[in-house]
N, C-alpha and C positions, 0 to 999 in steps of 0.2 A: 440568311437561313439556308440550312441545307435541301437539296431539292429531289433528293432520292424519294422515289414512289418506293412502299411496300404495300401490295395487294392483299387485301380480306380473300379468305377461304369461307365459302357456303356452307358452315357448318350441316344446317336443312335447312325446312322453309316451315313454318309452326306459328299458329296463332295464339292468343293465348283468352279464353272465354272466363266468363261470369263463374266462379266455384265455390265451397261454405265456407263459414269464418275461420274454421279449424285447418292448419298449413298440412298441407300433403305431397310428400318430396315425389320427384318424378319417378322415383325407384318404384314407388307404390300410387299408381295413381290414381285419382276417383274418378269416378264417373262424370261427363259433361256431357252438354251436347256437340254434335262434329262442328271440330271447328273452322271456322271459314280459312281457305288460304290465303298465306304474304308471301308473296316473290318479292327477292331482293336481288338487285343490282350491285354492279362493282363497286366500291371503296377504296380508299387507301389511307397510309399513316405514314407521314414523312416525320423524322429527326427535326429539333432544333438544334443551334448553338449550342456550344456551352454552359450550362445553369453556371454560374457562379454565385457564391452564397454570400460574399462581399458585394453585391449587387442589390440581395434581397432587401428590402426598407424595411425598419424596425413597426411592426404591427400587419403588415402584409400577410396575409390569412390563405394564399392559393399562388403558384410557380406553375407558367407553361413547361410541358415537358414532352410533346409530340404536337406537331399536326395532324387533326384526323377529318378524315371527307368518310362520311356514315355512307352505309351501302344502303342504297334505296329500297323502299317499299313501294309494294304493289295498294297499303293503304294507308293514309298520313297519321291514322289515330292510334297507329303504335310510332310509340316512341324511343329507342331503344336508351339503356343503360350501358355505361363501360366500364371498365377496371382494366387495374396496366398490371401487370406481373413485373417485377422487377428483383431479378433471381428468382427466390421460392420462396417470395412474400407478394403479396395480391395487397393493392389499397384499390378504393372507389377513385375516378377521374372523369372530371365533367367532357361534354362533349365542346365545346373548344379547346381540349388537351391541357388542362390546366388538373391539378391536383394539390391538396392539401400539401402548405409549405413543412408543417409539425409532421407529417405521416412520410415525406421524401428525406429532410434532414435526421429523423429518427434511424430509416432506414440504414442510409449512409455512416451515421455515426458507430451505428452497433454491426456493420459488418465491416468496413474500413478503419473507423477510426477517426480524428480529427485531424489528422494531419494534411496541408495544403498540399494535396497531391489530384492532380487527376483522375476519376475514375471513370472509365468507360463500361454502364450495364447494361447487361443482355435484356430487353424487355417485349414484351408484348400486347397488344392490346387485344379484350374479348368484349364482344357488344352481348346485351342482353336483353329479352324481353319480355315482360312482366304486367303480373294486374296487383300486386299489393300484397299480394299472396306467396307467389310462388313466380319464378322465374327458370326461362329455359336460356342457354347461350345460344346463339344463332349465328356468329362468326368468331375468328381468331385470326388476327394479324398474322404474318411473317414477324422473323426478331429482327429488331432495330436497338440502336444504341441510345441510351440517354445518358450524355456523358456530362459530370458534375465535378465543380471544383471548390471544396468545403474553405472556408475563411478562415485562418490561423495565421498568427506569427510566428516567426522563427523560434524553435526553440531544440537547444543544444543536448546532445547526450550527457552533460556533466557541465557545470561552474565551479569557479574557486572565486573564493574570498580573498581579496588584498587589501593591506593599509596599515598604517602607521605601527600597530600590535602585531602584525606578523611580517608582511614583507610588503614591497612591493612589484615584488619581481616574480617569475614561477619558481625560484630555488624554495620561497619561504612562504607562495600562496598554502590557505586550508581549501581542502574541498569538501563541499555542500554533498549530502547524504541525497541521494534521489528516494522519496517516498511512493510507495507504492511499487506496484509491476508493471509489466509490457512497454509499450507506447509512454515516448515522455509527454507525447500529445493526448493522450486517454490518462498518464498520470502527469501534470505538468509543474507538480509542488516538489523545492528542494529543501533542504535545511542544514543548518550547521551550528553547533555549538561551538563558542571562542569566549576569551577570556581577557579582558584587557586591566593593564595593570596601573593605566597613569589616564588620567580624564582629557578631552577633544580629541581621540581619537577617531583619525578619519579615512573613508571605506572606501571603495569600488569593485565590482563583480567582474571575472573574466570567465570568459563563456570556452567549453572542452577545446575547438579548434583556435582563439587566439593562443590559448596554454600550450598547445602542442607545434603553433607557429610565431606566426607575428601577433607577440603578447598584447600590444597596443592599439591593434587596427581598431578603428570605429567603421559606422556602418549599419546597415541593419544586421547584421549577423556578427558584430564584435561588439566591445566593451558596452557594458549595461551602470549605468549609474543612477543618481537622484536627478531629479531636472532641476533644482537650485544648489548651488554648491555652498557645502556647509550646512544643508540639512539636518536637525537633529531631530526632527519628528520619526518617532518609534513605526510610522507606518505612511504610508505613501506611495507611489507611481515609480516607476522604472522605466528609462529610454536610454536607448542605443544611439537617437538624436544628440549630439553634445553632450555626451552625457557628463553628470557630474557627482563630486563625492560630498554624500554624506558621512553625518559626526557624531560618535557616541562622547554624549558629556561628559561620563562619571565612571567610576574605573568600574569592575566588576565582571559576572561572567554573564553571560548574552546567549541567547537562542535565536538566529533570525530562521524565518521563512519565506521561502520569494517562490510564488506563485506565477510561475512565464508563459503559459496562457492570457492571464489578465498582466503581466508586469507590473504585478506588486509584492510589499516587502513588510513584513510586519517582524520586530524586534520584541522581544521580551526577555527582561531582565530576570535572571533565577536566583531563589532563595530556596533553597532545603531545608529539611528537619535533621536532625542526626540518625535518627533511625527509621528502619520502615520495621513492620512488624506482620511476620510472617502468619495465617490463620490458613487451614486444613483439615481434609477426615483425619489427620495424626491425631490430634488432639480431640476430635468429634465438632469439629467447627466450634468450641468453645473456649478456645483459648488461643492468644495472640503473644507466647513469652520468647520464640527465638525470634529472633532477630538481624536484621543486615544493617552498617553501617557505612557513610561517606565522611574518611575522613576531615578530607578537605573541605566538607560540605559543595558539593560540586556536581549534586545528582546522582553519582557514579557510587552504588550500593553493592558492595562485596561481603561474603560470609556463607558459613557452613550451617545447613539446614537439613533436618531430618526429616521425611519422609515416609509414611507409613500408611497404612489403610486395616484398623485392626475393625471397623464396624463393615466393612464390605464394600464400601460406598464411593472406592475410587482411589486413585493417586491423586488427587485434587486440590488446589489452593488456590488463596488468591494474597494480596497483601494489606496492610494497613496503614496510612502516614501517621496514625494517634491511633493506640493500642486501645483496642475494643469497638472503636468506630468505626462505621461502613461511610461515616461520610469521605468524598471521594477517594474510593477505595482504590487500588491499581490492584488492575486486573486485565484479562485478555487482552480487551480493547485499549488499554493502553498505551502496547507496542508496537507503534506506528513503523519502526525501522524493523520488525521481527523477532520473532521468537526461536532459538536454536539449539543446537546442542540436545538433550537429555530430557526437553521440554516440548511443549506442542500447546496448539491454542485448543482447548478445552471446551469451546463455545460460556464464553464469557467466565469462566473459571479456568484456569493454568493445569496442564496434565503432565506429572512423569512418567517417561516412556520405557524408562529403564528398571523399573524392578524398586522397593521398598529397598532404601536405605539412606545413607549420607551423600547430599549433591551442594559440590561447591559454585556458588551465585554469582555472577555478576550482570545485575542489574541497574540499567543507566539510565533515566530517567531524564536527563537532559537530552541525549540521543534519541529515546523512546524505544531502546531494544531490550532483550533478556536472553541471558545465556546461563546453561545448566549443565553441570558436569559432574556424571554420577562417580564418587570416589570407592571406586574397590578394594583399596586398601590404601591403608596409612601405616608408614615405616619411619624407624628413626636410622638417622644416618648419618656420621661424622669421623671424624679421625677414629675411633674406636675399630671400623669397617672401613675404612679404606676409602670413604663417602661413596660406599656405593648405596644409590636411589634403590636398587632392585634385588636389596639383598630378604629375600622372603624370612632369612631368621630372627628380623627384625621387624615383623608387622604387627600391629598392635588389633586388639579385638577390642569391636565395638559393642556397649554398654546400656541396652538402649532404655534400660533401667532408672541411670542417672546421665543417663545424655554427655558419655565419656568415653573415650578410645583407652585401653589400658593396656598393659603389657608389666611384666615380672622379670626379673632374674636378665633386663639389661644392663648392658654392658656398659653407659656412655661416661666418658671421663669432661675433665674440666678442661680437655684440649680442643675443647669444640663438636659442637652435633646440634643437628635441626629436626625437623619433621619434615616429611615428604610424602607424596599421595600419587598413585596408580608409575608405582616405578618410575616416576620419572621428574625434574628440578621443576615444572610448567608451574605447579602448584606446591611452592612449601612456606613452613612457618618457623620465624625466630625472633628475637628481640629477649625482651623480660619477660622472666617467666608467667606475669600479671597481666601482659600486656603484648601476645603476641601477633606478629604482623606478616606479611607475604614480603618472600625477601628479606624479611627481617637478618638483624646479627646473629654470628655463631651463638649458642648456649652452652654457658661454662658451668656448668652445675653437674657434679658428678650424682650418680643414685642409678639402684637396679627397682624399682615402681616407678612405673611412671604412667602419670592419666593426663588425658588432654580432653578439656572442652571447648570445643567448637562452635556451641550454636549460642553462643551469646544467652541461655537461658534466663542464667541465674547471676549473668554479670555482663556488664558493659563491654566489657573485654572478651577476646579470647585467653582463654587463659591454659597453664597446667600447673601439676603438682609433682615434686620428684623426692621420692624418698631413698 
């Protein structure tokens, strides 16, 4: 134990007598009879140890956290109360320095954090004395320290994924998406979507500082695996002890989770719909016909969506997996990895930030993010112009009539041209004219009309028409 005295200050000296059932703060106070006086004698509050929270036993209801020697009274039948300050939060603490174990780790948690670091708090103790009623203070410690050391495992700014589908090395490790903000200790969940293409495939995790040194160290702060190797159960325990690799059976695409606060790992196999289906004030929340599409089926939802708010009621949306149903709908809470670009979380509805009109999607659903990117214009561009993306006498006006970009009296020949949006190649469209894709092929189709629909309305496709 630490042996430093810190002395009580005599706040006064106060009785405290018989008063009525109704609490009367000392600011206002009633009437009594004079109360008899209590002289109090010296005190003190000495430090412990270190708390450590690795210490604490599961069910343990109260943690010493001071020595206190009570300042004497002049009569035994006051009994004084105490409270510790610890910063600029007050809990109750009995008088052999012990305190509630839920009211010190709560503390600790929401101003620090979980991470296994030392903290050294400023605290204080004040005695109190009371009839049930109403309580005056009647002293205050000096500050002393109650320094604590919160229970957590190691846990690294970033992981990668290795194993037989990607690499085994850092040239060809994936790395794991960190969910949430701040502290990996306050967030300590990662994820990663991957995709394997041939069955037993088998796994092991490397943690930010192996990947950026010795790829292979073990230890408590290197490589994290299964603790049986050849694991194929979908969810299970993680150790840095020996660790070992587990085995995805069956080829497909995978979502894990590995939670390194508790070291575990749960996998989940994905299956998507082909479409999700877009519902909004556009339409008065009554209709679900534009649409986003994955072609690969792969979670990963791209496509042009219109945007409008003609009843007042907002830039608002949310999505559909089965057109017309709310059952589990994707919406705000969703997007565990974030929301960007053009878009913002709407408190449980999706908000555009940029103005009524045409915003091109990508929405991942294996990832858990969404990106929005309002298009300010859409141009055609090809050998006709020299492919230039930013040629303004080639932008096309949009139709919001029949959900179509049009334009008259162009120019494009059968030597090649695409579509392009906001000046520039990030986002453009080619392939068949039924059938158009990002990236897609030049379009060899000569004609001065030309319409382009985007939002999958009234077809499966992107598609256009060129006369």
């Amino acid at each position: 134990m630490m042996t430093k005295k810190i002395l009580f200050g005599i706040a006064f000296v106060a009785s405290v007598a018989a008063c009525t059932d109704d609490y009367k703060d000392w600011a206002d106070p009633q009437v009594v009879p004079a109360p008899n006086a209590v002289s109090f004698g010296s005190g003190s509050v000495s430090p412990v140890d270190v708390i450590k929270f690795a210490d604490i036993a599961d069910g343990q209801e109260a943690v010493k956290v001071c020595n206190i020697t009570a300042p004497t009274a002049s009569d035994e039948a006051y009994t004084p109360s105490y409270t510790i300050t610890l910063g600029d939060m007050t809990y109750n603490v009995n008088s052999d320095g012990t305190m509630a174990v839920g009211d010190l780790t709560s503390y600790v948690n929401t101003v620090y954090g979980k991470a296994p670091t030392q903290r050294d708090i400023d605290a204080t103790i004040e005695a109190w004395l009371g009839n049930g009623n109403t309580a005056v203070k009647t002293a205050t410690s000096g500050s002393f320290k109650v320094s604590v050391l919160p229970d957590a495992p190691f846990i690294d700014e970033g992981y990668w994924l290795v194993g037989d589908f990607a690499s085994w090395d850092a040239g060809g490790a994936l790395p794991f998406t960190h969910v949430g903000s701040g502290s990996v200790y306050d967030a300590p969940t990662f994820t990663i979507t991957f995709t394997t293409t041939a069955d037993n495939q088998y796994w092991k995790i490397i943690p930010q500082n192996n990947y950026a040194g010795d790829f292979w160290k073990e230890g408590d702060t290197g490589v994290v695996g299964t603790l049986v190797d050849g694991d194929t159960s979908m969810s299970g325990s993680l150790t840095t002890n020996s660790p070992q690799a587990g085995k995805i059976e069956k080829a497909g695409i995978y979502r894990m989770t590995i939670d390194m606060m508790n070291y575990t790992y749960t996998i989940e196999e994905l299956a998507f719909n082909q479409f999700v289906y877009f519902i909004g004030a556009t339409d008065g929340w009554g209709a679900s016909d534009q649409k986003l599409a994955t072609p690969n089926f792969d979670g990963r939802y791209t496509g042009f969506i219109y945007i409008a708010d003609p009843n007042g009621w907002g830039l608002e949306f949310k999505f559909q997996r089965v057109a017309g149903s709310w059952d589990d709908e994707i919406n705000s809470g969703t997007f565990s990895a974030g929301i960007t670009g053009d878009f913002e979380d709407g408190g449980g509805n999706i908000r555009a930030t940029a103005g009524e009109g045409i915003y091109y999607i990508t929405l991942d659903l294996a990832a858990g993010s969404l990106h929005g990117t309002k298009i300010n214009n859409m141009n055609l561009v090809g050998d006709f112009n020299g492919w230039n993306a930013g040629d303004d006498a080639q932008q096309m006006t949009w139709d919001a009539e029949n959900y179509c970009y049009v334009i008259t009296g162009a120019g494009v020949t059968t030597a090649g041209w695409k579509f392009t949006a906001n000046n520039d190649w990030s986002i453009n469209l080619g392939g068949a004219l039924d059938a158009l894709v990002q990236d897609g092929s030049n379009i060899e189709t000569a004609g001065s009309t030309i319409k382009l629909y985007p939002t999958r309305k009234t077809s499966d496709n992107i598609f256009c028409t060129v006369e």
